[in-house]
PDB file of the backbone (N, CA, C, O) and the ligand in Angstrom, with CONECT records:
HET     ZN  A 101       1
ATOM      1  N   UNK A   1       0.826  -1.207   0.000  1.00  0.00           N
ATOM      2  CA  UNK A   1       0.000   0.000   0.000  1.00  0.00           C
ATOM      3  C   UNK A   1       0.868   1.269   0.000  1.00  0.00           C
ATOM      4  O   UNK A   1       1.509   1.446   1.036  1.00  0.00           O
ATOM      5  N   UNK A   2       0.993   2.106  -0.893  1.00  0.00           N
ATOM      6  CA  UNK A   2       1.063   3.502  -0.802  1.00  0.00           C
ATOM      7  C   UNK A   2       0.316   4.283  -0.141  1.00  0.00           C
ATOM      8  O   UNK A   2      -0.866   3.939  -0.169  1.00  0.00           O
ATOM      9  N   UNK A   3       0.632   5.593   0.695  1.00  0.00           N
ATOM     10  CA  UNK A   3      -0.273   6.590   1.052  1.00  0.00           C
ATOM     11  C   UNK A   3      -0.196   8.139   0.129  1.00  0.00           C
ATOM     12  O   UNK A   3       0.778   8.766  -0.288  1.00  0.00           O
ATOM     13  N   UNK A   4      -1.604   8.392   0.044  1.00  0.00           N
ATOM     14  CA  UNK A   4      -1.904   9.545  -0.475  1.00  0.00           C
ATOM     15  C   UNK A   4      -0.843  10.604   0.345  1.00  0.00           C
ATOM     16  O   UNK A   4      -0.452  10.491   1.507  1.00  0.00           O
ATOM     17  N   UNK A   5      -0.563  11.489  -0.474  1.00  0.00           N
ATOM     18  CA  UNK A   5       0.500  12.618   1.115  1.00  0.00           C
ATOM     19  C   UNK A   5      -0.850  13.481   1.103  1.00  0.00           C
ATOM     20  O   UNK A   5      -0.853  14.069   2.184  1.00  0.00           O
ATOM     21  N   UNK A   6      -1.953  13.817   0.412  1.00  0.00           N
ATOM     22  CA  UNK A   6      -2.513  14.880   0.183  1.00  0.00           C
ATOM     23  C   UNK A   6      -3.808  14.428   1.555  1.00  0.00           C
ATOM     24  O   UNK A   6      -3.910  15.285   2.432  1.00  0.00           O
ATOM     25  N   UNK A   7      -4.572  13.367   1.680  1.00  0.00           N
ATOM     26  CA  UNK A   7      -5.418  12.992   2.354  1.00  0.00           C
ATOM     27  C   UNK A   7      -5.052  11.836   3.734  1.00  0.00           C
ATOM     28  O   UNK A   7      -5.815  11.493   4.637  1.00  0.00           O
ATOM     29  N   UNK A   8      -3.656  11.432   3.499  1.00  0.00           N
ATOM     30  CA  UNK A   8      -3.590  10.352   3.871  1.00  0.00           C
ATOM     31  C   UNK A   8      -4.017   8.779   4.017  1.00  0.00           C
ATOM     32  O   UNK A   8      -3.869   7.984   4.945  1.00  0.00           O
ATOM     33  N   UNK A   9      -4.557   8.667   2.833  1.00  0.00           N
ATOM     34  CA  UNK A   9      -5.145   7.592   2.687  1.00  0.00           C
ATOM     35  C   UNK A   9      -4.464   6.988   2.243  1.00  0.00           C
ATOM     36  O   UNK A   9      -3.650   7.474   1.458  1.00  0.00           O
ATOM     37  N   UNK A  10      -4.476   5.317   2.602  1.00  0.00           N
ATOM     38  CA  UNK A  10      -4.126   4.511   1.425  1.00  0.00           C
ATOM     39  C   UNK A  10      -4.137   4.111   0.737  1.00  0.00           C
ATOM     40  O   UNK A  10      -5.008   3.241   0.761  1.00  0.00           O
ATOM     41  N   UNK A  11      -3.236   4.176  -0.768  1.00  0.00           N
ATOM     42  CA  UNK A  11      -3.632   3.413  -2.202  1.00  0.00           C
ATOM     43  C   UNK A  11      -3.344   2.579  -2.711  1.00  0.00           C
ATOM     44  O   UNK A  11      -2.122   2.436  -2.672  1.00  0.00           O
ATOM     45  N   UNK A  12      -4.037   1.569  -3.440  1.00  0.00           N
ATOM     46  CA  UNK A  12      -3.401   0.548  -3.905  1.00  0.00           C
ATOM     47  C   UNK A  12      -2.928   0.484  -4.892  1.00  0.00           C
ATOM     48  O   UNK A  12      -3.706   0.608  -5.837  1.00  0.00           O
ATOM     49  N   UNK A  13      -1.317   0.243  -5.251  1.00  0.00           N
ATOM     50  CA  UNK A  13      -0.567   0.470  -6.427  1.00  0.00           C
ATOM     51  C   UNK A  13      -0.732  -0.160  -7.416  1.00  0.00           C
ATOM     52  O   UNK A  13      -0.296   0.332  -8.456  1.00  0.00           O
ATOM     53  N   UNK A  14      -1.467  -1.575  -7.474  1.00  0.00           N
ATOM     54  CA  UNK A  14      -1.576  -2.029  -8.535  1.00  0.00           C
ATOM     55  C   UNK A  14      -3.104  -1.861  -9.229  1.00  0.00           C
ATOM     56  O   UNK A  14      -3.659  -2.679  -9.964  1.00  0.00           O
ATOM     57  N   UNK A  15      -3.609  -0.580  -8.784  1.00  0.00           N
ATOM     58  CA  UNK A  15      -4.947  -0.002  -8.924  1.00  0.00           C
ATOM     59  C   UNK A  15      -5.123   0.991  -9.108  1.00  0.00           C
ATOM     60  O   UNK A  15      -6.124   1.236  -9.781  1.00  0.00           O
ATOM     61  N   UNK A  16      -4.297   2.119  -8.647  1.00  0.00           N
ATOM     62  CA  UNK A  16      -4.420   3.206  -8.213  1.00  0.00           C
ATOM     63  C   UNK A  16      -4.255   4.078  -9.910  1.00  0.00           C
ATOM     64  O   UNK A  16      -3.430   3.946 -10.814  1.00  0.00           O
ATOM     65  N   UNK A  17      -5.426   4.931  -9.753  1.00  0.00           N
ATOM     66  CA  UNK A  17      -5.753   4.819 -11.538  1.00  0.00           C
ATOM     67  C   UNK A  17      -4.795   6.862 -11.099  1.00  0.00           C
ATOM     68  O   UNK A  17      -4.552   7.485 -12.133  1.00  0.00           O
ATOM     69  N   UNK A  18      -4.555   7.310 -10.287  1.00  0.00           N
ATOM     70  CA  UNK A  18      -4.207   8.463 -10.067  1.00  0.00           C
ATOM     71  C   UNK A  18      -2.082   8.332  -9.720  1.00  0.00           C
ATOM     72  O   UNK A  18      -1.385   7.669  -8.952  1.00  0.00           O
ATOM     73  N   UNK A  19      -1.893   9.067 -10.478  1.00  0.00           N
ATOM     74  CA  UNK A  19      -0.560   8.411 -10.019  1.00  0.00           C
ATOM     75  C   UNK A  19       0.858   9.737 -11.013  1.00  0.00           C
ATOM     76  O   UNK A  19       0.955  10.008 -12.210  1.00  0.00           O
ATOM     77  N   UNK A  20       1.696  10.230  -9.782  1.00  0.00           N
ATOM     78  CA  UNK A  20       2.055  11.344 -10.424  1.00  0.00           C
ATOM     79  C   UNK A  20       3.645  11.095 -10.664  1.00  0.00           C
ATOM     80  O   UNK A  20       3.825  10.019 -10.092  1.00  0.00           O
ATOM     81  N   UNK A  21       4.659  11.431 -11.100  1.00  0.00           N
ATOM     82  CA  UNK A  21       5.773  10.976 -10.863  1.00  0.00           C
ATOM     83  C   UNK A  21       6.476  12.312 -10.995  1.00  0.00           C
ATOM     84  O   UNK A  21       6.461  13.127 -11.918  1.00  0.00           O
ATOM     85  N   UNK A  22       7.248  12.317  -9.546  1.00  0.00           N
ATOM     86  CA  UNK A  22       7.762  13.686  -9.399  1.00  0.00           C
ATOM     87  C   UNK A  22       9.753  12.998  -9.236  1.00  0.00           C
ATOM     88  O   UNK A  22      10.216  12.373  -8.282  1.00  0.00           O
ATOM     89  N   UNK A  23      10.567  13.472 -10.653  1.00  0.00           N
ATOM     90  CA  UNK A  23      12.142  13.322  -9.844  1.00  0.00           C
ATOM     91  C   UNK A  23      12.306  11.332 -10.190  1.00  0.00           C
ATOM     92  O   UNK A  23      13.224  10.529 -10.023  1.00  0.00           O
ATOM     93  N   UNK A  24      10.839  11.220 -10.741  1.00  0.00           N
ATOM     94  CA  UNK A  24      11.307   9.505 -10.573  1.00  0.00           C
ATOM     95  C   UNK A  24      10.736   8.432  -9.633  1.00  0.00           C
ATOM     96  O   UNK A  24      10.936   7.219  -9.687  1.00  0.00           O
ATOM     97  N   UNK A  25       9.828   9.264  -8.579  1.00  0.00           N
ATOM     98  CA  UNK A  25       9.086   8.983  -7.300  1.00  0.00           C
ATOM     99  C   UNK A  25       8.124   9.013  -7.832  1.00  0.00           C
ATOM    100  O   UNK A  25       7.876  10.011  -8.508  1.00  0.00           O
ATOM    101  N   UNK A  26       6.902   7.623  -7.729  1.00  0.00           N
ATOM    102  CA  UNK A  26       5.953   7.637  -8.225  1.00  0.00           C
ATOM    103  C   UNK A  26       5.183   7.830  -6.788  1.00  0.00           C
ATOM    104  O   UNK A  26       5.459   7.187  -5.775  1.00  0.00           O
ATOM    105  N   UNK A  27       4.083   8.917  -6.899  1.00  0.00           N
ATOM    106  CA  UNK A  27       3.420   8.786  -5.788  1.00  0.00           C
ATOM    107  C   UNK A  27       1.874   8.683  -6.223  1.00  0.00           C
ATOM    108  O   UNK A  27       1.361   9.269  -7.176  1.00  0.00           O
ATOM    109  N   UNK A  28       1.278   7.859  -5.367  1.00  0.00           N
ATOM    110  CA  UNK A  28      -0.188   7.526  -5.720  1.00  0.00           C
ATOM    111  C   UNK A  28      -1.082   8.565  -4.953  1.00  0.00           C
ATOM    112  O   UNK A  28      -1.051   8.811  -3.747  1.00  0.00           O
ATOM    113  N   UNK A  29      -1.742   9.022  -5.746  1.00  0.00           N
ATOM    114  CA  UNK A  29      -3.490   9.545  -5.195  1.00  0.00           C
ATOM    115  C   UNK A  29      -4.247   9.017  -5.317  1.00  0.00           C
ATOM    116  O   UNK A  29      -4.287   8.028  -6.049  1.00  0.00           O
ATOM    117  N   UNK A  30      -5.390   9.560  -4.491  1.00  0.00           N
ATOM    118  CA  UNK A  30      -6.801   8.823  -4.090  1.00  0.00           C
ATOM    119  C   UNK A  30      -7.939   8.764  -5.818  1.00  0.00           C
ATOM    120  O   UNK A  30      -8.663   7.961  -6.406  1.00  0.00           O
ATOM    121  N   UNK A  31      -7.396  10.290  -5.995  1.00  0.00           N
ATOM    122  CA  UNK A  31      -8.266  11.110  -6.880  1.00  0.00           C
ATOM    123  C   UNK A  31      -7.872  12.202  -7.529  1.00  0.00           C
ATOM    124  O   UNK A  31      -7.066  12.988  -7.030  1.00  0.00           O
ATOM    125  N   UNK A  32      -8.397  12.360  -8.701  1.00  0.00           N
ATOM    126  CA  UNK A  32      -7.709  13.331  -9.332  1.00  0.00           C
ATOM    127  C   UNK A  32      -7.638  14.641  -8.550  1.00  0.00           C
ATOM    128  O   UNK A  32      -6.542  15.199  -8.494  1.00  0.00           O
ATOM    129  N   UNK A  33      -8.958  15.330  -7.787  1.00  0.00           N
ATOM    130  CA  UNK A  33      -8.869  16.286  -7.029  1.00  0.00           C
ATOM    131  C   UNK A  33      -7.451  16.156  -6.084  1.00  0.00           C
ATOM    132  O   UNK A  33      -6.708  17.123  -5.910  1.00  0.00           O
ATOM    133  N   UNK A  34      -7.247  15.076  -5.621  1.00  0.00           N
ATOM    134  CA  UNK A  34      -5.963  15.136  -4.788  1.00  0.00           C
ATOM    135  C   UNK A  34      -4.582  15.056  -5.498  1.00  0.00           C
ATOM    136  O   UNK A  34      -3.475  15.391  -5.077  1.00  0.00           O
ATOM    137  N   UNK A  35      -4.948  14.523  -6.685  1.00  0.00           N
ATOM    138  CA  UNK A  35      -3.598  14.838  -7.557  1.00  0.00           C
ATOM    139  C   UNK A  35      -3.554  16.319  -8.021  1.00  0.00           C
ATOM    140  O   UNK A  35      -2.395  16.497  -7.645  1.00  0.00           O
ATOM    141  N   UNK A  36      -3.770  17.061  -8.343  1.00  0.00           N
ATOM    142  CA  UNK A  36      -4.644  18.151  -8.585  1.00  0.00           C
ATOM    143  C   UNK A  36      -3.569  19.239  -7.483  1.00  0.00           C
ATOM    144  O   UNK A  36      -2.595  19.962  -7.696  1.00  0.00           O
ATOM    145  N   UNK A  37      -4.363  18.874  -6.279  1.00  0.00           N
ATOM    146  CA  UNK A  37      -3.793  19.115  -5.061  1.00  0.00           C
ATOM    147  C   UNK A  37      -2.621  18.646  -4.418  1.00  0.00           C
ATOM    148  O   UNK A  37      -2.514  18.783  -3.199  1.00  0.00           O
ATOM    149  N   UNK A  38      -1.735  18.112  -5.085  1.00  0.00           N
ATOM    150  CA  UNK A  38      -0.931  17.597  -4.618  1.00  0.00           C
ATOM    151  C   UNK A  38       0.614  18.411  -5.970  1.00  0.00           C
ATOM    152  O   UNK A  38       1.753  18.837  -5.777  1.00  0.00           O
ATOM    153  N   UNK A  39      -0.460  18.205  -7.480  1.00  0.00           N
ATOM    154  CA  UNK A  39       0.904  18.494  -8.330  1.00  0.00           C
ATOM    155  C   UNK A  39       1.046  20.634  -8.194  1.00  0.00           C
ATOM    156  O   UNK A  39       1.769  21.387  -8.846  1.00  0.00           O
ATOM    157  N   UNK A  40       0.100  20.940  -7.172  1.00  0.00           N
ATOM    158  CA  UNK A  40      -0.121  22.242  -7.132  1.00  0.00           C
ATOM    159  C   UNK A  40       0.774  22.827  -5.632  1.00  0.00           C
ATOM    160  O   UNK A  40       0.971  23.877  -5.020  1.00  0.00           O
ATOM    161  N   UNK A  41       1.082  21.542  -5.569  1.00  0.00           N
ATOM    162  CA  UNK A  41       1.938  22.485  -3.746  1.00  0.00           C
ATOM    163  C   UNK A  41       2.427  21.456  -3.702  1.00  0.00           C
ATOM    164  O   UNK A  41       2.185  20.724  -2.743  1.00  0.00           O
ATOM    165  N   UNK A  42       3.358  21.016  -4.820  1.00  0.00           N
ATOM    166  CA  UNK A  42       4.659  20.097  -4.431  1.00  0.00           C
ATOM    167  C   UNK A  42       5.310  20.560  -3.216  1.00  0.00           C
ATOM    168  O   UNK A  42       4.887  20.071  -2.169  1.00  0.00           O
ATOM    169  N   UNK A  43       6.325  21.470  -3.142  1.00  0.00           N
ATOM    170  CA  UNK A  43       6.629  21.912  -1.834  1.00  0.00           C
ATOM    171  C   UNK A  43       6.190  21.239  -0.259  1.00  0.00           C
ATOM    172  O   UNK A  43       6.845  20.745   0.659  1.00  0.00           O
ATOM    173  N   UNK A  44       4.633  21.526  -0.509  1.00  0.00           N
ATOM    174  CA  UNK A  44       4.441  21.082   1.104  1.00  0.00           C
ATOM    175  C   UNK A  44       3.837  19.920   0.959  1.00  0.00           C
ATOM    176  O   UNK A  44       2.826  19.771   1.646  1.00  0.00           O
ATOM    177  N   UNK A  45       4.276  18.715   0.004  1.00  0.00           N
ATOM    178  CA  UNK A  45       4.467  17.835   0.861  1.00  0.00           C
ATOM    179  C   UNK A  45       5.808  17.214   0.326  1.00  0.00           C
ATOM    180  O   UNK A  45       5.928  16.088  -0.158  1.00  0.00           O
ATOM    181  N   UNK A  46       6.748  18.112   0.495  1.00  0.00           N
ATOM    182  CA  UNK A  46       8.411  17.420   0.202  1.00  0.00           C
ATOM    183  C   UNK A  46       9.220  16.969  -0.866  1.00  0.00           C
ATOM    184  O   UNK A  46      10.271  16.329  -0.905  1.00  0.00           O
ATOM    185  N   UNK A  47       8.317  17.564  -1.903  1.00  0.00           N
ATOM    186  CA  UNK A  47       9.063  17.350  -3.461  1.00  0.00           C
ATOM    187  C   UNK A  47       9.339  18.485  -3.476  1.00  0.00           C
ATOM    188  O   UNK A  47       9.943  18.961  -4.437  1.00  0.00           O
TER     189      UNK A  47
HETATM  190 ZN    ZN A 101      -6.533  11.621  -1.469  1.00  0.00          ZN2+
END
């Protein structure tokens, strides 16, 4: 399981239809709104 950084949820990687790759780091979201939210304030959560 991956966790969302944006909601904290967990995702399942071999499912997870949201999925961003920052540097080579694939990180999974819940949802596009949280990808969304997530490729918009890299910064705070550590990319
Ligand atoms: Zn989420």
């Amino acid at each position: 399981m991956a966790k969302d950084p944006v909601c904290n949820m967990n995702v399942d990687e071999k499912t997870a239809k949201h999925v961003s790759e920052i540097n080579g780091n694939k990180v999974y979201l819940c949802s596009s709104g949280c990808k969304q939210q997530f490729e918009q304030n890299l910064s705070k959560y550590g990319y």
